[in-house]
N, C-alpha and C positions, 0 to 999 in steps of 0.2 A: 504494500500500500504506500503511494506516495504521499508527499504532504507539503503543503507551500505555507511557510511563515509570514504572515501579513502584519509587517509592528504596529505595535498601539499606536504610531504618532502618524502612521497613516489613515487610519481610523479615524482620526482626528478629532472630534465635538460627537460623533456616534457612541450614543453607548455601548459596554461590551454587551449588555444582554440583548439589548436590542440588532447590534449586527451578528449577534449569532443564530435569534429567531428569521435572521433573513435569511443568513447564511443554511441553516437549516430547511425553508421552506422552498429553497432552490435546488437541494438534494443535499448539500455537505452536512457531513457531523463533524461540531468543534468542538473545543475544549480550551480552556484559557491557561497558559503556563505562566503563572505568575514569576517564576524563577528568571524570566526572560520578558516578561514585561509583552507579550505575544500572543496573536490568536492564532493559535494552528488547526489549520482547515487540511482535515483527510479526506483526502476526494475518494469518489468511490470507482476505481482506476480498475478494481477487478471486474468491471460488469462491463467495462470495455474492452478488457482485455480475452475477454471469453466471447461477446461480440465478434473480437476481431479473428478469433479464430475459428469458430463460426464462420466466417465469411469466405477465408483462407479455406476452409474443408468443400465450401460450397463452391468455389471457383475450380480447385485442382479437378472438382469433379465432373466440372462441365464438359462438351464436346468444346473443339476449336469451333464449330459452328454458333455454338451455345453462347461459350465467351464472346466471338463476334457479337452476336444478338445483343447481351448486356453491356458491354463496352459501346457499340453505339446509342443504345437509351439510354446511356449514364452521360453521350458524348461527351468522352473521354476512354484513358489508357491506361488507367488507374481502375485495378480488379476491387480496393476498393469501395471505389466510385459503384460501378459495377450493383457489388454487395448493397449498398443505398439504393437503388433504382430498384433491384428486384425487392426489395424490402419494404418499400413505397406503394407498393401494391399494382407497378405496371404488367400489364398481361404477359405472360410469356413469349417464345416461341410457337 
């Protein structure tokens, strides 16, 4: 799980409880590290990451004609891309 440090002085006039109920209603869970004066925001990177291999499993499995297909309704060359079109709910082949 990754995590990006956002210092308190960026936050600036924001309270911490209130940028974390934001922070929170956008999908992150934080947590305040008082030792460092910090909001650390954990993204939630594994549901991406499982997404992206997802996508990786559905591509390798394509025909070259298939890939064709999604690569031009993603237009682009990015498998990807691709992965987002077919996920979008455009019609198949």
């Amino acid at each position: 799980m990754s995590a990006l440090e956002v210092p308190a002085v960026i936050a600036g006039s924001v309270p911490v409880g209130r940028l974390a109920r934001a922070l929170a209603e956008a999908g992150l869970r934080t947590r305040y590290d008082g030792d460092r004066q910090a909001i650390v925001i954990e993204l939630q990177a594994r549901r991406n990451v499982a997404d992206a291999l997802v996508g990786m499993a559905w591509f390798n499995g394509l025909s070259q004609s298939e890939r064709t297909y999604w690569l031009e309704a993603a237009d682009s060359a990015a498998p990807a891309d691709a992965w987002r079109a077919f996920q979008s709910g455009i019609p198949g082949p």
